[in-house]
NULUM-563387 format. One record per atom (N, C-alpha, C): residue in one letter; atom name; z negated, x negated, y negated. Coordinates in Angstrom, 2 decimals, m for minus. Atoms other than C-alpha are relative to their C-alpha. Example, Ala and Ser with C-alpha at 12.3 -4.5 7.8 and 13.67 -1.06 7.14 Angstrom:
2
<atom 'A','N',<0.00,m0.89,1.19>>
<atom 'A','CA',<m7.80,m12.30,4.50>>
<atom 'A','C',<0.00,m0.90,m1.20>>
<atom 'S','N',<0.06,0.82,1.19>>
<atom 'S','CA',<m7.14,m13.67,1.06>>
<atom 'S','C',<m0.73,0.77,m1.09>>
END
This chain:
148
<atom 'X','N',<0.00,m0.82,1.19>>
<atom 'X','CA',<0.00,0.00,0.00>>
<atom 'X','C',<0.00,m0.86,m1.25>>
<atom 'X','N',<m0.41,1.42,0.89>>
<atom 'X','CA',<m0.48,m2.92,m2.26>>
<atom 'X','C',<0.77,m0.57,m0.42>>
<atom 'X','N',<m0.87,0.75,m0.13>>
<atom 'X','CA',<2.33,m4.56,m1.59>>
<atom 'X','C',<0.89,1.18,m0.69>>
<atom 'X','N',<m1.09,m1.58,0.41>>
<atom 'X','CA',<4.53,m1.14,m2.50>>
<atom 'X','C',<m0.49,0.28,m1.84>>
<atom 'X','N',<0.39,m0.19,1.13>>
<atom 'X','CA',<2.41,m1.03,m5.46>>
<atom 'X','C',<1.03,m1.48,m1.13>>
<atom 'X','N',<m0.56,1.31,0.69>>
<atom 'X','CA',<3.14,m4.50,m6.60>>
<atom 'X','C',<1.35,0.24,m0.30>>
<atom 'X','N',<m1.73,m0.11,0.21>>
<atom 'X','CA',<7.08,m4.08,m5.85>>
<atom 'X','C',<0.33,1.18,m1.07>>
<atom 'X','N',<m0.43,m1.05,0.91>>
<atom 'X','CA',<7.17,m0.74,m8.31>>
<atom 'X','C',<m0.50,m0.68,m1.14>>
<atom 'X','N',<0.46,0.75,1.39>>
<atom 'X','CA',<4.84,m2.93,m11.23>>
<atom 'X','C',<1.29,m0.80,m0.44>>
<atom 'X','N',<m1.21,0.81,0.03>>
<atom 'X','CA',<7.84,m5.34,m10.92>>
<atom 'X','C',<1.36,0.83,m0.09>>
<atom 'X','N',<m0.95,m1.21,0.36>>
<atom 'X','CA',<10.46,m2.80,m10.87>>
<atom 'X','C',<m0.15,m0.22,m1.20>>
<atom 'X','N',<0.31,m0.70,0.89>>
<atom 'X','CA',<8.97,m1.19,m13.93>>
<atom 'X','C',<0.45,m1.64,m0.98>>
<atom 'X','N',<m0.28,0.88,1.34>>
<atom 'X','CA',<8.96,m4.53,m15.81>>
<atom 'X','C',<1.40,m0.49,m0.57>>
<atom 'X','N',<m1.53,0.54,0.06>>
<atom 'X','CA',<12.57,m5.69,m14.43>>
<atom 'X','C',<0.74,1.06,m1.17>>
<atom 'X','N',<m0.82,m0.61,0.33>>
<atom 'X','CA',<13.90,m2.36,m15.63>>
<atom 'X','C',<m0.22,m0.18,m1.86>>
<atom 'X','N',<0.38,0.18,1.29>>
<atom 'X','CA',<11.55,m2.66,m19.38>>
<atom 'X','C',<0.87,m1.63,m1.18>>
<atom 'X','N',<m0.25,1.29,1.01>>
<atom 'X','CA',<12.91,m6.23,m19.86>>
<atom 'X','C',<1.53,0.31,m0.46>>
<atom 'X','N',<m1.37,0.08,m0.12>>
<atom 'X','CA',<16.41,m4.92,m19.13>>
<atom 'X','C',<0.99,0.60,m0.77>>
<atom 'X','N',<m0.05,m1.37,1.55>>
<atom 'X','CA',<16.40,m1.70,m21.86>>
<atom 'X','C',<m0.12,m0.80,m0.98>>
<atom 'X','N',<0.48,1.05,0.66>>
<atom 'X','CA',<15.03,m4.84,m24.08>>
<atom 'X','C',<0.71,m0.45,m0.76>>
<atom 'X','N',<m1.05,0.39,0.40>>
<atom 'X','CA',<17.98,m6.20,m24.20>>
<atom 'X','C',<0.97,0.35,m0.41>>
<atom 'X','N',<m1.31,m0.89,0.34>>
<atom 'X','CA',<20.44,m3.86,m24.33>>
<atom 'X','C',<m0.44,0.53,m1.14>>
<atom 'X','N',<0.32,m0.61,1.62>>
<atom 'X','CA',<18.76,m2.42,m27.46>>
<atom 'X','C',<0.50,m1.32,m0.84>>
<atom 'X','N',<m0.12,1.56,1.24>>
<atom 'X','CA',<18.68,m5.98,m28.72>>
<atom 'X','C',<1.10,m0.31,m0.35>>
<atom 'X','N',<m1.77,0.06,m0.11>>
<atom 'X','CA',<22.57,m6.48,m27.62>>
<atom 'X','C',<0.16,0.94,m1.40>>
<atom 'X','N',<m0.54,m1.29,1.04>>
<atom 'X','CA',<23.52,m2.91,m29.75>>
<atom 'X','C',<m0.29,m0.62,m1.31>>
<atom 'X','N',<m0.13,0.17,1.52>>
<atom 'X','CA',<21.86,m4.10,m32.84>>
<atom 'X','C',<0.18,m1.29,m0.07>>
<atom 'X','N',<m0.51,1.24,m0.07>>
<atom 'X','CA',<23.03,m7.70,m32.67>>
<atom 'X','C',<1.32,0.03,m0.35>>
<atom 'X','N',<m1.12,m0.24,0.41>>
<atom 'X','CA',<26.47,m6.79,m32.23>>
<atom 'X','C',<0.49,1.26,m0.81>>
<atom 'X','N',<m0.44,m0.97,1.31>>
<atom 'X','CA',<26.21,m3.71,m34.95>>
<atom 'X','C',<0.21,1.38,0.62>>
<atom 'X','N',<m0.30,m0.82,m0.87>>
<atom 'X','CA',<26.91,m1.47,m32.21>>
<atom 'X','C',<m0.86,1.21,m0.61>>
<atom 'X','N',<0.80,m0.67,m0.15>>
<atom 'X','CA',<23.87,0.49,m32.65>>
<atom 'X','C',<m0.34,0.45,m1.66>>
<atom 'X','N',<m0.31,m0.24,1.35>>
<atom 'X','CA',<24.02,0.57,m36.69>>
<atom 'X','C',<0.87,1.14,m0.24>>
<atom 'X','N',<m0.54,m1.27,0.46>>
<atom 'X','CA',<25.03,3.53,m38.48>>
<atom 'X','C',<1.70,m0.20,m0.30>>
<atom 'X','N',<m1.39,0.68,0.56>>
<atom 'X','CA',<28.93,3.39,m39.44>>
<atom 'X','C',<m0.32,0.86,m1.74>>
<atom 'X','N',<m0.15,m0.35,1.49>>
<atom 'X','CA',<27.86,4.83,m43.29>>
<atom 'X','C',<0.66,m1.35,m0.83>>
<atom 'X','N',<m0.67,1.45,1.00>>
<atom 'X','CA',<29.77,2.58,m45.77>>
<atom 'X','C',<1.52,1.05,m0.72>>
<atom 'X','N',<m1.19,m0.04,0.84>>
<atom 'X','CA',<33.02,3.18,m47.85>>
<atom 'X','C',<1.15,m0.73,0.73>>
<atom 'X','N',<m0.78,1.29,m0.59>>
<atom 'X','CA',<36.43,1.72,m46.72>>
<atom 'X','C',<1.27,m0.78,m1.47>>
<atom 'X','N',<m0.94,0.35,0.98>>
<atom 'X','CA',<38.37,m0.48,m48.95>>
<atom 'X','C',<1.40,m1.18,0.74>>
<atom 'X','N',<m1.46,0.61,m0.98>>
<atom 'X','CA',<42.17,m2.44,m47.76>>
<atom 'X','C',<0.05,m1.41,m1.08>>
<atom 'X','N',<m0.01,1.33,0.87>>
<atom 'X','CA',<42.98,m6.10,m48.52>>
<atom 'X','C',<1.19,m0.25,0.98>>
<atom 'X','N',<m0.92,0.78,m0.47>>
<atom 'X','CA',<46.18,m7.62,m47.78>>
<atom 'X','C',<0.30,m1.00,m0.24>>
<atom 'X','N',<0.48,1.74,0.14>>
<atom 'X','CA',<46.37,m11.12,m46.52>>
<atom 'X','C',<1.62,m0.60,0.43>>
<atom 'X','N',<m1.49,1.02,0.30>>
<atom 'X','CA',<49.50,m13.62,m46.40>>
<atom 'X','C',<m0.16,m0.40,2.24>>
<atom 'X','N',<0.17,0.35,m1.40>>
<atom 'X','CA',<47.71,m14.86,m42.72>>
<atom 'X','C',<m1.95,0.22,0.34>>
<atom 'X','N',<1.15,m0.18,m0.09>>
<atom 'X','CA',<44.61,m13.26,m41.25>>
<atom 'X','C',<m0.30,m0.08,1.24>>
<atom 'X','N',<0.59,0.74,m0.92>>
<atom 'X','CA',<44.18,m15.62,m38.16>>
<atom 'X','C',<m0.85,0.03,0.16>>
<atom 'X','N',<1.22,m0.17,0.44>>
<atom 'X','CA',<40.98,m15.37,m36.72>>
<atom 'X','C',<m0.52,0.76,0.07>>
<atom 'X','N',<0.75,m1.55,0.46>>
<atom 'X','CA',<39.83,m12.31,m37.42>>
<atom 'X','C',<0.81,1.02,0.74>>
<atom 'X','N',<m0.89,m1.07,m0.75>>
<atom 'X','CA',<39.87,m9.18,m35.70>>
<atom 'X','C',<m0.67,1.49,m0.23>>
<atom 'X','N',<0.63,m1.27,0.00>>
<atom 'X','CA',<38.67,m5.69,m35.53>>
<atom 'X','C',<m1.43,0.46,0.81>>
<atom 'X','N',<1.16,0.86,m0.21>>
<atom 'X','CA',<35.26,m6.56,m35.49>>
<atom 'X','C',<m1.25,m0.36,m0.85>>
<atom 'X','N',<0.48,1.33,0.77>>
<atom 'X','CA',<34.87,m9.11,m37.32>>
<atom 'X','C',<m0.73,0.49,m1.40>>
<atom 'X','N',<0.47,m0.23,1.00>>
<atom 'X','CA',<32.16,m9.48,m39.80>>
<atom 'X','C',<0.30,0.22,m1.60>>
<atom 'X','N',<m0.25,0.09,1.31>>
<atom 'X','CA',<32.49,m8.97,m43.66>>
<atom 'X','C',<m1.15,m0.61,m0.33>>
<atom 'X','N',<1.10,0.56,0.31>>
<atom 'X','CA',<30.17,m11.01,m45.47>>
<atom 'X','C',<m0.52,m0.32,m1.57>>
<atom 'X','N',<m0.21,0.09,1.32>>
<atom 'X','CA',<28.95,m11.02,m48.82>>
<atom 'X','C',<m1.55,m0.95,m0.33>>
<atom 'X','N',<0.93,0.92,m0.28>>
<atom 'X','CA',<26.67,m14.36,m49.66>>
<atom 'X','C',<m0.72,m0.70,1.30>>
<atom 'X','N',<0.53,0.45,m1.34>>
<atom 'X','CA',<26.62,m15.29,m45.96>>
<atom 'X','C',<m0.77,1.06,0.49>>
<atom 'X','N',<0.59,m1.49,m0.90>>
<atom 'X','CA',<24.73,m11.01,m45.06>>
<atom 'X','C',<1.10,0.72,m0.17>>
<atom 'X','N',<m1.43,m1.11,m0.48>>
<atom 'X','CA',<27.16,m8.87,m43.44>>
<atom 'X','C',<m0.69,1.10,m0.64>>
<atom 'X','N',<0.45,m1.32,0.70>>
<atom 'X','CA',<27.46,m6.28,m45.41>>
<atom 'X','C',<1.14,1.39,0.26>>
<atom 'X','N',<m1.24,m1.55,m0.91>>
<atom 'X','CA',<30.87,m4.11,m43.28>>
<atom 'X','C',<0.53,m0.98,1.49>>
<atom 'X','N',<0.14,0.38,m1.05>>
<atom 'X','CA',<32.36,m4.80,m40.73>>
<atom 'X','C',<2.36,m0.16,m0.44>>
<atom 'X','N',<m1.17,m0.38,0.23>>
<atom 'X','CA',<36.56,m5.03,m40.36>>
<atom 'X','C',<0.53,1.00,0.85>>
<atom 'X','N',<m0.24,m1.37,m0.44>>
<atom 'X','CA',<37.73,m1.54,m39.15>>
<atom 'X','C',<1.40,0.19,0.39>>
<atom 'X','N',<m1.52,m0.36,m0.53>>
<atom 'X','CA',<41.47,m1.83,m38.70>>
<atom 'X','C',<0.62,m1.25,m0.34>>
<atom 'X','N',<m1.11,1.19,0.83>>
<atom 'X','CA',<44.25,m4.68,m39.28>>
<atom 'X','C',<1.39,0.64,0.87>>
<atom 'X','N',<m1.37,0.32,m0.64>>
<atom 'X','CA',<48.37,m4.09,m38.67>>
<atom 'X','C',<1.04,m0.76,m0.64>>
<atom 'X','N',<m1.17,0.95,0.79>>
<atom 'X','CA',<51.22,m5.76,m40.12>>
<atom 'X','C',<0.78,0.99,m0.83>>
<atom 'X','N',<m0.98,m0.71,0.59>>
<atom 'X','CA',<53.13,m4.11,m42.78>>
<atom 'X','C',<1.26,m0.49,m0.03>>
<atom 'X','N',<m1.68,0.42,0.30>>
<atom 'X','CA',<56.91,m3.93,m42.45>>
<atom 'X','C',<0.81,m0.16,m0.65>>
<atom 'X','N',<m0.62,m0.16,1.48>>
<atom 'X','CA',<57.92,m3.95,m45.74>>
<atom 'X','C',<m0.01,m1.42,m0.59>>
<atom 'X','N',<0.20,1.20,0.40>>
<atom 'X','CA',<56.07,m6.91,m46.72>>
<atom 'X','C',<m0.31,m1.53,1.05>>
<atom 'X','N',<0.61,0.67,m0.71>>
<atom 'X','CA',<55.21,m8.83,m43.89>>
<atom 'X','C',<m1.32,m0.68,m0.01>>
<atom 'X','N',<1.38,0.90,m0.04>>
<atom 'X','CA',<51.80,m9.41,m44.37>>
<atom 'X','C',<m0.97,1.14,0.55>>
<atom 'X','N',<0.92,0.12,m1.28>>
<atom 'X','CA',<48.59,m8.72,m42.27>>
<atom 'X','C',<m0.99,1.39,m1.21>>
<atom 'X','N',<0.69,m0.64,0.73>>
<atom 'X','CA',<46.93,m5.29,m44.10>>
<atom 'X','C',<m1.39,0.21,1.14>>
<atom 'X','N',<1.54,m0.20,m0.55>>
<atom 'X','CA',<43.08,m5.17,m43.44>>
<atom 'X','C',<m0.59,0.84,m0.24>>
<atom 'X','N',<1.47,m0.99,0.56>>
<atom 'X','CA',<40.44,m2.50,m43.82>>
<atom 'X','C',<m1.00,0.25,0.52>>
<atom 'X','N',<1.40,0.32,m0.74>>
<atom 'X','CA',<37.29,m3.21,m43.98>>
<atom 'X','C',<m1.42,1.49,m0.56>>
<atom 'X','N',<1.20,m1.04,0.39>>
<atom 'X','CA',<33.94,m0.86,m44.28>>
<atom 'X','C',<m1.09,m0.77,m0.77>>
<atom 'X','N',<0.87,0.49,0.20>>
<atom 'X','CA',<31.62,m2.12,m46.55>>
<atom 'X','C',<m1.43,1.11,0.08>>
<atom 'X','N',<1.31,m1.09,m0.13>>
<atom 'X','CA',<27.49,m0.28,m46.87>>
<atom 'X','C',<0.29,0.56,m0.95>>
<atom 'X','N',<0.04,m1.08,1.51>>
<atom 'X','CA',<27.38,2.42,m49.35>>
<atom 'X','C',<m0.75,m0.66,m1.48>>
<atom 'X','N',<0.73,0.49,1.03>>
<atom 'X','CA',<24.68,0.72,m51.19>>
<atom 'X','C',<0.51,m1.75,m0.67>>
<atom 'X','N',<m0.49,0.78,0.81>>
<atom 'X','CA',<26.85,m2.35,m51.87>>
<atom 'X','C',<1.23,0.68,m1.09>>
<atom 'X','N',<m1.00,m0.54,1.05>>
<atom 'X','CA',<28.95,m1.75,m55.15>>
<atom 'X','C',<1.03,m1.63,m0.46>>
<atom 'X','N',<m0.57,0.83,0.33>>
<atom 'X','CA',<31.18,m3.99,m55.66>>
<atom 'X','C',<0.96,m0.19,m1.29>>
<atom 'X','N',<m0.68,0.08,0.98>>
<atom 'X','CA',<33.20,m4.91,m58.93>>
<atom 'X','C',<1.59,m0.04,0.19>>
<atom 'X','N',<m1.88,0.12,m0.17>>
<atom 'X','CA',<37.24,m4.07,m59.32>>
<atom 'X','C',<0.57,m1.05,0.32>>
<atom 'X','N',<m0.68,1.30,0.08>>
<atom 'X','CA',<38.01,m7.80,m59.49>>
<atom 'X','C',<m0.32,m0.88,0.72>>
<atom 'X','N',<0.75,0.45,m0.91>>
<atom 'X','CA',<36.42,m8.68,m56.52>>
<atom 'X','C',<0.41,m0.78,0.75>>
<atom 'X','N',<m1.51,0.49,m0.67>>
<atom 'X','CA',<38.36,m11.07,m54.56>>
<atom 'X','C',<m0.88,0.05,1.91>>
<atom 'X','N',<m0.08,0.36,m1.94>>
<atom 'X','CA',<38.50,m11.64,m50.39>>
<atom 'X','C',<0.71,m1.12,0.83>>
<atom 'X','N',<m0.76,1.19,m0.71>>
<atom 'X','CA',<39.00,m14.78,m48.36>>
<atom 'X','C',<m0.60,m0.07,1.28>>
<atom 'X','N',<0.14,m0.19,m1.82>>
<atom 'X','CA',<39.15,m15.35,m44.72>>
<atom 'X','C',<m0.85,m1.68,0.13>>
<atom 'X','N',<0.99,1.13,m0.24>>
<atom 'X','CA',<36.36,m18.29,m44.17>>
<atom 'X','C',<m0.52,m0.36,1.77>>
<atom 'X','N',<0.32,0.44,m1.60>>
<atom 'X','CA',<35.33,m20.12,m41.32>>
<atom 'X','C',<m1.39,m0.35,0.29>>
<atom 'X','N',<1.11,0.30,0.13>>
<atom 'X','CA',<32.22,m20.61,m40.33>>
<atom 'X','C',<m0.64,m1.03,0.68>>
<atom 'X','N',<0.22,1.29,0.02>>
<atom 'X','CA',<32.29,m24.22,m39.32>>
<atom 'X','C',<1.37,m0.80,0.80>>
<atom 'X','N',<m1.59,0.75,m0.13>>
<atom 'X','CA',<35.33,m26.78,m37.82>>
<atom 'X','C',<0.34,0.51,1.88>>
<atom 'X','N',<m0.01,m0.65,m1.22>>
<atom 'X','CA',<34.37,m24.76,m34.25>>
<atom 'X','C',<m0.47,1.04,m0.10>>
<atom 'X','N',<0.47,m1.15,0.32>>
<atom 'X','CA',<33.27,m21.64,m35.72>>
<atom 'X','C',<0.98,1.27,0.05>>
<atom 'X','N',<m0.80,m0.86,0.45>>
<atom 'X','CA',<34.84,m18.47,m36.03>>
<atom 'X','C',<0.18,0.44,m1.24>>
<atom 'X','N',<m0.55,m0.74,1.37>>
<atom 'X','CA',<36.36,m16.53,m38.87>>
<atom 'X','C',<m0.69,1.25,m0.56>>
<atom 'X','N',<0.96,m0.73,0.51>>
<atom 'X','CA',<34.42,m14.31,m40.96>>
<atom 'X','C',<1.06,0.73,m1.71>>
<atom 'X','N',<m0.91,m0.42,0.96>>
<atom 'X','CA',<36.13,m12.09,m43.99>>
<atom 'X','C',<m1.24,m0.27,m1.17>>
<atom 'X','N',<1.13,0.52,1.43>>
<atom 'X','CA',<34.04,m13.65,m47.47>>
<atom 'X','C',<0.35,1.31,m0.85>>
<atom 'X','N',<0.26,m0.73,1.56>>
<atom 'X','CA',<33.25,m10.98,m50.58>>
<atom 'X','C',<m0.31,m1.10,m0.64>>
<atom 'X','N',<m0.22,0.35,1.27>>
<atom 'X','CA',<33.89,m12.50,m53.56>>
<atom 'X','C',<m0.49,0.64,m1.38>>
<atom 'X','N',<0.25,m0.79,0.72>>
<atom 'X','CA',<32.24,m10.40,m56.36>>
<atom 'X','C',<0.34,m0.39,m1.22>>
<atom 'X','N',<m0.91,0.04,1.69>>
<atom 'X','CA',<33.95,m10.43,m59.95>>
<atom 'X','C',<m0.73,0.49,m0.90>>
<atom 'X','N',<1.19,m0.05,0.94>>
<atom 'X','CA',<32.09,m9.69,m63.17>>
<atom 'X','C',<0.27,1.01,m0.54>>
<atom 'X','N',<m0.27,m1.48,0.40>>
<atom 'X','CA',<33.78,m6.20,m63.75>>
<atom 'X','C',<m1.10,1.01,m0.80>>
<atom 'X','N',<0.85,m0.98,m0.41>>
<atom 'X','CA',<31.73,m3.66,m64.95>>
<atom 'X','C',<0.49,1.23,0.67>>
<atom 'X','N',<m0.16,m1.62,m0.80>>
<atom 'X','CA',<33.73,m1.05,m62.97>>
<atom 'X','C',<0.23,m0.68,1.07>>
<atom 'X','N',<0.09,0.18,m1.18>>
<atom 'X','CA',<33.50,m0.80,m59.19>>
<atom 'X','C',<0.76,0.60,0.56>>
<atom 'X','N',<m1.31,m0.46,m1.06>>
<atom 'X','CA',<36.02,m0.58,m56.47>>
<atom 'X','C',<m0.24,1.30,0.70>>
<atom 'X','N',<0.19,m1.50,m0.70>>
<atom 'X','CA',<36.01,3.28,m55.16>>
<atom 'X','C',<0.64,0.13,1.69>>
<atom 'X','N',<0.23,m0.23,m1.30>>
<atom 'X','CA',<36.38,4.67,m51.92>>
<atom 'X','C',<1.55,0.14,0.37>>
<atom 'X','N',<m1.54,0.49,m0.75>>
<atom 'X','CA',<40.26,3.35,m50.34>>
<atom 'X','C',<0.50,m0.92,m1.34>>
<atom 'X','N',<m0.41,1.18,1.25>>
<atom 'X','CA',<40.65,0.79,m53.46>>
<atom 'X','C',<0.75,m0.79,0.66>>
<atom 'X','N',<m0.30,1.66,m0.88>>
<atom 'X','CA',<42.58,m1.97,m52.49>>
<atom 'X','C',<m0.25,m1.64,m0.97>>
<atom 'X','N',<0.20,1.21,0.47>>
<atom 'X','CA',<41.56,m5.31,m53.21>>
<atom 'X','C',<0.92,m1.50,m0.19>>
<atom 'X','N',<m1.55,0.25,0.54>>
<atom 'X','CA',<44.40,m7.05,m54.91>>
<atom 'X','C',<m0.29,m2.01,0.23>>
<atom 'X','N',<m0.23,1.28,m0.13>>
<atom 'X','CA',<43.30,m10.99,m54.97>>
<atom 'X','C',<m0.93,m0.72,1.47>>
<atom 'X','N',<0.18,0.25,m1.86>>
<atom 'X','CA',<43.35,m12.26,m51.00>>
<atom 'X','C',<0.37,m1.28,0.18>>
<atom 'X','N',<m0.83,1.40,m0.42>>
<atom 'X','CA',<43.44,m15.66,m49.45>>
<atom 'X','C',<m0.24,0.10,1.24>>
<atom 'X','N',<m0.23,m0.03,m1.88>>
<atom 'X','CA',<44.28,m15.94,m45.86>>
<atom 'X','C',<m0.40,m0.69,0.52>>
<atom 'X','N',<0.44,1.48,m0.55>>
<atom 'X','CA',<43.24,m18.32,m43.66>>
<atom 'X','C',<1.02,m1.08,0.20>>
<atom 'X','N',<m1.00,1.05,m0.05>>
<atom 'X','CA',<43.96,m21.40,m43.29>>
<atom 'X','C',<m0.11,m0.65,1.20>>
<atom 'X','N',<0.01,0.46,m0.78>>
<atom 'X','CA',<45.13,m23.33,m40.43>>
<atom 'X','C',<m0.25,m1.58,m0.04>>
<atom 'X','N',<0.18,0.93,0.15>>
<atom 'X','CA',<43.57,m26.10,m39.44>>
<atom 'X','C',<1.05,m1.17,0.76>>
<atom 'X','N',<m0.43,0.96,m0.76>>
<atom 'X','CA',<46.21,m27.57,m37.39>>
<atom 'X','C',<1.49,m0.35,m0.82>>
<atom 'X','N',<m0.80,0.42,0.96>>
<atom 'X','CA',<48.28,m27.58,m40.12>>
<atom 'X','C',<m0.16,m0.33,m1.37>>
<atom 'X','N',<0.26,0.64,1.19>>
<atom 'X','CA',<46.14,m29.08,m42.65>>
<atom 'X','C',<m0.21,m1.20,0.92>>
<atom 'X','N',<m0.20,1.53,m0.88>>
<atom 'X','CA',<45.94,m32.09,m39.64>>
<atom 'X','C',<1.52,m0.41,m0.19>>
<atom 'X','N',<m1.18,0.60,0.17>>
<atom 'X','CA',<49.62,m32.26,m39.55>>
<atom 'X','C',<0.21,m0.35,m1.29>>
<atom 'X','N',<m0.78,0.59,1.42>>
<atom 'X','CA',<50.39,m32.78,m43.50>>
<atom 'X','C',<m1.22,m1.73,0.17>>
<atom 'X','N',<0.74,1.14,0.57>>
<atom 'X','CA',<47.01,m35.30,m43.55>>
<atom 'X','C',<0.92,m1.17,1.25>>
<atom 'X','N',<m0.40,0.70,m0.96>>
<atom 'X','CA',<48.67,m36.99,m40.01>>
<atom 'X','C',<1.22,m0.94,m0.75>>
<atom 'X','N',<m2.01,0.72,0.22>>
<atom 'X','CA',<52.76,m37.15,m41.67>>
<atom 'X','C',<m0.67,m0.67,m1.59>>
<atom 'X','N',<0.22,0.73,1.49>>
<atom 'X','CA',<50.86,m38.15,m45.19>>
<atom 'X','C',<0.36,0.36,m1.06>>
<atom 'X','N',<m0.75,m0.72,1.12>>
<atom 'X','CA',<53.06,m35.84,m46.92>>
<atom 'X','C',<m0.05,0.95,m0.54>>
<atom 'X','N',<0.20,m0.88,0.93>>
<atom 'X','CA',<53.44,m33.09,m49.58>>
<atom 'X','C',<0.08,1.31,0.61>>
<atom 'X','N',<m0.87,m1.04,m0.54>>
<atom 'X','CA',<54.89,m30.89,m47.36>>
<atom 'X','C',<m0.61,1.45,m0.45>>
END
C-alpha cells in the first residue's frame, strides 16, 4: 500500500512539474498573451530573418509581435505587419529596421520612435524601413576590398 502510495505522490509531482512548464512555454513564447494591440504595415527592401513570429522590439522590450509578411507584386518588396500593445503610442515618423541580435543571433524587427507629436493610427503604414542586412555580403565587399 505504500509503495502505490508513493508511485501516485510521484505521479502527482511528474504531472505538476509538467503543467509548469507548459504554462511557462505559452508565456515565453507569447502564446499565452492576449493578442490586444493595433496593427500597423512597414515595407522593407529585404526582410531576411524574420518571420511571422518574430518579435517587435522597442528599446530591446517586445512590445508586438510580426503578424503577417508577403511580397508585393507591384513593387517587389517584402510588406510586413506587425501588432504593436495598445498602450504603446507611437509617433508618425517613427522609423523600423530589421536588427540582429548578435553575429549568431536572430533577427528581431527594431521601433524607432520619432519626435512627432502625432501618433501612427490603427493600419498606418510606416514609411521609413531598413531591411536587413546580409552578412555574407558585407564579408564579400570587405573580402574583394571593393566599393561594390
Amino acid at each position: 500500500m505504500a509503495a502505490q502510495n508513493t508511485e501516485i505522490a510521484v505521479g502527482g509531482v511528474v504531472l505538476a512539474a509538467a503543467i509548469g512548464f507548459a504554462v511557462y512555454m505559452g508565456q515565453a513564447t507569447g502564446f499565452a498573451s492576449s493578442s490586444s494591440g493595433y496593427d500597423l504595415n512597414a515595407s522593407f527592401r529585404s526582410i531576411e530573418g524574420v518571420t511571422v513570429g518574430t518579435d517587435v522590439r522597442l528599446a530591446g522590450v517586445k512590445i508586438g509581435t510580426v503578424t503577417d509578411i508577403a511580397l508585393n507584386p507591384q513593387t517587389f518588396r517584402a510588406d510586413a505587419q506587425l501588432t504593436v500593445q495598445d498602450d504603446i503610442l507611437l509617433p508618425d515618423d517613427t522609423a523600423v529596421v530589421i536588427s540582429s541580435e548578435g553575429l549568431l543571433g536572430g533577427n528581431f524587427v527594431e521601433i524607432l520612435p520619432g519626435g512627432s507629436p502625432f501618433n501612427l493610427e490603427e493600419g498606418a503604414e510606416i514609411e521609413d524601413t531598413q531591411g536587413a542586412v546580409s552578412l555574407i555580403s558585407l564579408l564579400l565587399k570587405f573580402v574583394s576590398g571593393g566599393d561594390e
